[in-house]
C-alpha positions as CSV (number, residue, x, y, z in Angstrom):
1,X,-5.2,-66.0,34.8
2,X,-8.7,-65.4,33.4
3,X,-10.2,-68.4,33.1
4,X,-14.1,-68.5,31.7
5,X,-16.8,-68.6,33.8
6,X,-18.0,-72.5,34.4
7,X,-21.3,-72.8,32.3
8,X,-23.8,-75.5,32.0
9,X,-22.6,-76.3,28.4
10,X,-18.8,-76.3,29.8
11,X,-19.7,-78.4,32.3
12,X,-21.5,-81.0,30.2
13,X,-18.6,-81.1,27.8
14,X,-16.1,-81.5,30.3
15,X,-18.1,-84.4,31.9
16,X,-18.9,-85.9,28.0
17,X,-14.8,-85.6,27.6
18,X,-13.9,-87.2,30.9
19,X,-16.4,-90.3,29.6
20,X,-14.4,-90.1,26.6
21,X,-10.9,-91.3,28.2
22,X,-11.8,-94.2,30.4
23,X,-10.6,-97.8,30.0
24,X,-7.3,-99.0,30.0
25,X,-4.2,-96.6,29.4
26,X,-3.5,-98.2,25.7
27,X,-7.1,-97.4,25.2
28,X,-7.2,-93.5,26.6
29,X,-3.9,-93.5,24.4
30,X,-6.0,-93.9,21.3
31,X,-8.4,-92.0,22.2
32,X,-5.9,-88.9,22.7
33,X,-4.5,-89.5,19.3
34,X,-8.4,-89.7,17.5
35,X,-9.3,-86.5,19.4
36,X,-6.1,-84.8,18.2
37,X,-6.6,-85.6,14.6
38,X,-10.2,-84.5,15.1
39,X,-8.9,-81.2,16.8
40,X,-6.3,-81.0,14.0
41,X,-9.5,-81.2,11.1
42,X,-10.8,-77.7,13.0
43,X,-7.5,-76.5,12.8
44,X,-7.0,-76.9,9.3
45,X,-10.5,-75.1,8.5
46,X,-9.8,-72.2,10.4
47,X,-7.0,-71.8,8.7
48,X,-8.3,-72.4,5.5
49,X,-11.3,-69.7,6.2
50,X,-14.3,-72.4,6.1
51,X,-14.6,-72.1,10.2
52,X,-14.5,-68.9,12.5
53,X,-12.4,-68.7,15.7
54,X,-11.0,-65.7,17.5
55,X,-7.1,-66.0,18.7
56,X,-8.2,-67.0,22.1
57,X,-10.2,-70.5,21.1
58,X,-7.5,-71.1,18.1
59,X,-4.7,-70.7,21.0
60,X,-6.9,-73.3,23.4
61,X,-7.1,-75.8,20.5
62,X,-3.6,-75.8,19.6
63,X,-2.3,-76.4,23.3
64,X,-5.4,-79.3,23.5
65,X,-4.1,-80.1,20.6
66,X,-0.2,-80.0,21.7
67,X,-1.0,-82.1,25.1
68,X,-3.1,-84.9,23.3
69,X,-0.4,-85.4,21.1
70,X,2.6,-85.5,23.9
71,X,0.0,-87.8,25.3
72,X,-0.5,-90.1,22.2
73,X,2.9,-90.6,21.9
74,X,4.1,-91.5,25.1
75,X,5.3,-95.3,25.8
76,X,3.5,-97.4,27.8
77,X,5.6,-99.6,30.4
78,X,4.0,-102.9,30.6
């Protein structure tokens, strides 16, 4: 699998998003479904022309996309 090389900007975003999900599991839960509707806003642009995105980051959005939602709506046991 080819993943891309680890950069200093890919690094700070993955450390920015792993600050993003922390508290309790009802909390990360929201937070899943806010960055899915977000990720969902660039989705609709690039389809509607007003953003550019080759197949490759348009692919890696949609399965971010895919996951945060499986995420967002699974139940909680208490």
């Amino acid at each position: 699998m080819n993943r891309p090389a680890v950069t200093p900007a890919r690094s700070l975003a993955a450390e920015q998003l792993s600050q993003t999900f922390t508290g309790s599991a009802s909390e990360r839960v929201k937070r899943a479904r806010l960055v899915a509707t977000h990720l969902e806003r660039i989705l609709e642009r690039i389809d509607s022309g007003q953003l550019e995105a080759t197949p490759t980051e348009v692919a890696r959005l949609e399965g971010a996309d895919l996951a945060l939602r499986a995420i967002s709506r699974t139940r909680l046991e208490s």
